[in-house]
C-alpha positions, 0 to 999 in steps of 0.5 A: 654110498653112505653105508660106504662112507660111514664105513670109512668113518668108523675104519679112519677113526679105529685106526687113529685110535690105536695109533693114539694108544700106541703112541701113549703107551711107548711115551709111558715106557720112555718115561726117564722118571720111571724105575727101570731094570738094567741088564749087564751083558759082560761077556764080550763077544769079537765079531770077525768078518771071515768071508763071504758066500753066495747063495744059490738063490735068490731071496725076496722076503726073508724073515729068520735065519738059524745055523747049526753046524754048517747048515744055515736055514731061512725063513723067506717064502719064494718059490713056493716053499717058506724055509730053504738049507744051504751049506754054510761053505760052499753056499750050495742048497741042500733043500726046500721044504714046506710047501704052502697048502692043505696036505698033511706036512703043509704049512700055513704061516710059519711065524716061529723057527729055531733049532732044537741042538740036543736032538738036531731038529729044526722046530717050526710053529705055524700060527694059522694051523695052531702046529709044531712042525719038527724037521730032523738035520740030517732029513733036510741035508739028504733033502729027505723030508717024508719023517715030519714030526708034528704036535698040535697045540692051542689056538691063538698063540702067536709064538711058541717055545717048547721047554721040553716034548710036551710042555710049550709057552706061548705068547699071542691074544690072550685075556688071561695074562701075557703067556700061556703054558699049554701041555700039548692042547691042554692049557694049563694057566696063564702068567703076568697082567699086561702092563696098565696105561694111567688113564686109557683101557685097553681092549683084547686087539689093542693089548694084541696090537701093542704087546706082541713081540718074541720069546725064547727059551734058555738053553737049560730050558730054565727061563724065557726071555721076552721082548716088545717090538712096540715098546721098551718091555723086556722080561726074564721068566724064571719057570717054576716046575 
């Protein structure tokens, strides 16, 4: 009962911990006296709400959603299967594909999805398989989906973008630096020092915990922007070849 009770102990104040560090790094980052970038977006986009469809499915927890022409494909693990196609106009399912479990084409948590328009590919990255799955258009729309292409990458990435079919970026638990360039599961270096808190060191969970965001890679495949989900820190990385 004791070992319990320290137990809880020790777990209140490692959570309180990192609730104090979280919240003094985000009133660092919304420090109006600091120097910060600003971005100029001037190309104005309209959005106009044409119409709207349903969907032939119900959906519990979806997470992301991509479109290519008129396919729109969700992330949202119901029934069985993390990602389902639909026809953008008639709302009709084209399929249902990866099936969590341990077969050869089964994914574990996918945590990354985007759509590779030069060559018509769905990319996938699960996170527990450290895999990139790439599923071709044309497969999910005949819901014919026995041709999956797949590479292996390094563990301990969170996020993965491909810049092209060998070289990937990624972003997860690193000690190293913030980004990780991979030539398939051959690390080549690590790029930018996570930011510094005046006063407080952080250890390898809490710089896990405070800088994990998303990244995505430019279409020319020339920079990749990165955004915190915890805190004002937006970069634009210019890659170097």
């Amino acid at each position: 009962m004791k070992m319990k009770i320290k137990m809880k102990i020790k777990n209140k104040k490692y959570n309180w911990c990192i609730i104090i560090v979280s919240f003094t790094f985000m009133l660092s980052c919304s420090n109006k006296n600091d120097t910060k970038n600003s971005y100029d977006f001037t190309e104005e986009i309209k959005i106009y709400h044409s119409k709207e469809i349903l969907l032939s499915g119900e959906f519990l927890r979806p997470q992301e959603i991509c479109v290519y022409d008129s396919v729109i494909l969700i992330n949202d693990k119901n029934q069985g299967f993390f990602f389902h196609a639909y026809n953008l106009n008639t709302g009709n399912k084209y399929a249902d594909f990866g099936s969590l479990g341990s077969g050869p084409n089964d994914l574990n948590w996918p945590t990354k999805m985007f759509v590779d328009k030069n060559k018509s590919e769905l990319v996938v990255f699960d996170q527990n398989l450290s895999r990139i799955y790439y599923y071709k258009i044309e497969d999910i729309m005949n819901n014919n989906l026995n041709n999956i292409g797949q590479v292996q990458v390094n563990p301990d990435a969170s996020r993965v973008i491909q810049q092209n079919d060998s070289t990937f970026y990624c972003l997860g638990l690193f000690s190293n630096g913030m980004f990780r360039k991979d030539i398939r599961e051959k690390t080549i270096g690590y790029d930018f020092n996570y930011p510094e808190i005046p006063g407080v060191e952080l250890n390898p969970i809490s710089k896990f915990l405070l800088f994990q965001g998303d990244i995505m890679m430019k279409p020319d495949n020339a920079k990749f922007v990165y955004a915190s989900t915890r805190c004002d820190l937006l970069k634009i990385v210019a890659i170097e070849n």
